[in-house]
C-alpha positions as CSV (number, residue, x, y, z in Angstrom):
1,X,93.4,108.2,142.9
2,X,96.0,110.5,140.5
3,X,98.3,112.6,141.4
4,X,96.7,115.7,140.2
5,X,93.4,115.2,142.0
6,X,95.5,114.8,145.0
7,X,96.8,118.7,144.8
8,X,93.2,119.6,144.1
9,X,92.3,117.9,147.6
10,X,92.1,119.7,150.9
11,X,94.5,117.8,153.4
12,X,91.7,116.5,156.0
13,X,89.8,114.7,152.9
14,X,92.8,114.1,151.3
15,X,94.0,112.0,154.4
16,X,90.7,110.4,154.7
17,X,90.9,109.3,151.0
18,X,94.3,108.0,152.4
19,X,93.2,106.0,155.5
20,X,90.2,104.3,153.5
21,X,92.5,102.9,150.7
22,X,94.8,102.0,153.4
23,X,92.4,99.9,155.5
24,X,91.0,98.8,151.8
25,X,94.7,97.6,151.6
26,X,94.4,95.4,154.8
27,X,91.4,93.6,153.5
28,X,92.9,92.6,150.1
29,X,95.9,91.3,151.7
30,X,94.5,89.5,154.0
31,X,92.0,87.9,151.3
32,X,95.3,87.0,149.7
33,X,96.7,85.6,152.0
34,X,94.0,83.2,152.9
35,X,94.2,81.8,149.5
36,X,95.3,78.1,148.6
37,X,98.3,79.7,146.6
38,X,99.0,83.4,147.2
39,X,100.7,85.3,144.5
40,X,103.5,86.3,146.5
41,X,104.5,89.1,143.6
42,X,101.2,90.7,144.6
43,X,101.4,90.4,148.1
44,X,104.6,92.3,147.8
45,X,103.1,94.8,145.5
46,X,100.4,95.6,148.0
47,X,102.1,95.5,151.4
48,X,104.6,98.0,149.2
49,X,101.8,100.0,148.3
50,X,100.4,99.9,152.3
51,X,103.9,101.5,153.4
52,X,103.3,104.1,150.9
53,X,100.3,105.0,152.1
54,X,101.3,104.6,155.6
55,X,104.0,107.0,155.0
56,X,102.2,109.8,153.3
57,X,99.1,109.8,156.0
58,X,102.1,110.1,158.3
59,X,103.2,113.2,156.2
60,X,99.6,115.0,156.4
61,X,99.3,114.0,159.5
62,X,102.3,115.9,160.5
63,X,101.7,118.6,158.8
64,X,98.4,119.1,160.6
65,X,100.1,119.7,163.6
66,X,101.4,123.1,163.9
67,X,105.4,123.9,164.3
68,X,106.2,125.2,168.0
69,X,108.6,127.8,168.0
70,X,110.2,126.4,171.7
């Protein structure tokens, strides 16, 4: 997904989008992984990528969540 389709995106399908490719994430690296030889540079590249994600659902996910003026 590009950046500029994300600022097109509402935040609730925005963060769907977000969840998918994450749990898309999970199943590629754990294909990898099962393989004779895993290409470790990969593996990095897509746990990196998972953190990323991980990070900016947390970030919607927040922002969901109105502040509370205690």
């Amino acid at each position: 997904m590009e950046k500029g389709e994300s600022a097109s995106q509402d935040p609730a399908s925005r963060l769907a989008a977000l969840r998918s490719e994450h749990r898309d994430l999970d199943v590629a690296i754990e294909a990898l992984k099962s393989m004779a030889a895993p290409d470790q540079l990969q593996l990095a590249r897509l746990k990196k990528r998972k953190l990323r994600l991980k990070d900016e659902i947390a970030l919607l996910s927040d922002l969901k969540i109105p502040d509370i003026i205690a």
